[in-house]
C-alpha positions as CSV (number, residue, x, y, z in Angstrom):
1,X,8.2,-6.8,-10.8
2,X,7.4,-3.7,-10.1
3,X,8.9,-0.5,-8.1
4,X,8.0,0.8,-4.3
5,X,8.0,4.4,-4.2
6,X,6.7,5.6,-0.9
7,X,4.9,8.6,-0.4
8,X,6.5,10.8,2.6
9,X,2.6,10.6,4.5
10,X,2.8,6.8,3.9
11,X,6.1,6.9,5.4
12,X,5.1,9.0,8.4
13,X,2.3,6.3,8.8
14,X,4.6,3.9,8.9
15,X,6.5,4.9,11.2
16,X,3.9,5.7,13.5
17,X,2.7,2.1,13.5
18,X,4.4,-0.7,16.0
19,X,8.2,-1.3,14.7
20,X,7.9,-5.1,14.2
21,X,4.5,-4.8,12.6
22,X,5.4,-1.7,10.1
23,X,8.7,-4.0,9.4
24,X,6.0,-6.9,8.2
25,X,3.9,-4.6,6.3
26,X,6.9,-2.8,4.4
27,X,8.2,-6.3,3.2
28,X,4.9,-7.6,2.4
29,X,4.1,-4.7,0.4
30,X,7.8,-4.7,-1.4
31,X,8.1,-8.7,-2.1
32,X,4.6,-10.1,-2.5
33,X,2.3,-7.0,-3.9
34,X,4.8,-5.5,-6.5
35,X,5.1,-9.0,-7.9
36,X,1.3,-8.3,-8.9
37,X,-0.5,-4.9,-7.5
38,X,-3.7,-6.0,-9.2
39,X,-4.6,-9.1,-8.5
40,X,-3.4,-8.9,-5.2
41,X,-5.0,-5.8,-4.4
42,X,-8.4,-4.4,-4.6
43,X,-9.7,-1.5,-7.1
44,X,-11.4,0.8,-4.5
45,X,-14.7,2.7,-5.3
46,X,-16.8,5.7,-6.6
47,X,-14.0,8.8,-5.6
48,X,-10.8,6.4,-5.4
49,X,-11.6,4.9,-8.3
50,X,-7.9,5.1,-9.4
51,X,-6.4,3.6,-6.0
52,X,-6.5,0.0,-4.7
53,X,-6.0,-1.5,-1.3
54,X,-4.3,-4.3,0.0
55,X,-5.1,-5.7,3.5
56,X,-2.8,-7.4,6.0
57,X,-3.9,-8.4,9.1
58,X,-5.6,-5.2,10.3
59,X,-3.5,-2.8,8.5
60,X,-4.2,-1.3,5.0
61,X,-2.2,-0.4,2.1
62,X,-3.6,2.2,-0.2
63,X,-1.5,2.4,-3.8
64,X,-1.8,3.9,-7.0
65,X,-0.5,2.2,-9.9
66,X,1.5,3.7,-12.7
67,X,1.7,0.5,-15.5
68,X,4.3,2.1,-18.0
69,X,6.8,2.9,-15.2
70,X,6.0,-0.1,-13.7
71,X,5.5,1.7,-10.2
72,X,4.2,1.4,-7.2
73,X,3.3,4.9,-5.2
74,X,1.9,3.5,-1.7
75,X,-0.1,6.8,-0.5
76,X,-1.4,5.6,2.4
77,X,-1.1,2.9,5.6
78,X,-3.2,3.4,8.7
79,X,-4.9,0.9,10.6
80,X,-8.5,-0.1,9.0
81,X,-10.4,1.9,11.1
82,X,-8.9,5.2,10.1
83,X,-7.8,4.5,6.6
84,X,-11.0,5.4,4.9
């Protein structure tokens, strides 16, 4: 399993987002996606090549992974029509 570190923006975002719903999206993100960031994410594109995404419900999760510490560095979470 791996570690949740959050970045201090993703934890502004967070907090700016609905209580019940950033509760939801903080235990998603720390019991189902560091089980396995990579399948259960997706590898984003041309500049971001390094980051990946995980959706849920119309939120998104943007992460880096570090796979020798085994860590999790959430950078972003902003509803999907800001996020990108």
């Amino acid at each position: 399993m791996y570690k949740v570190v959050w970045k201090k923006t993703a934890s502004k975002q967070l907090a700016k987002i609905d209580r019940v719903m950033a509760s939801k999206i903080a235990d998603k993100v720390e019991n189902y996606l560091a089980k396995d960031p990579i399948k259960r994410g997706e590898r984003l594109r041309y500049d971001y090549k390094s980051l990946y995404r995980y959706r849920f419900e119309d939120y998104r999760v943007i992460y880096e992974i570090k796979n020798l510490e085994l860590v999790i560095s959430v950078v972003k979470v902003a509803h999907w029509r800001e996020v990108y």
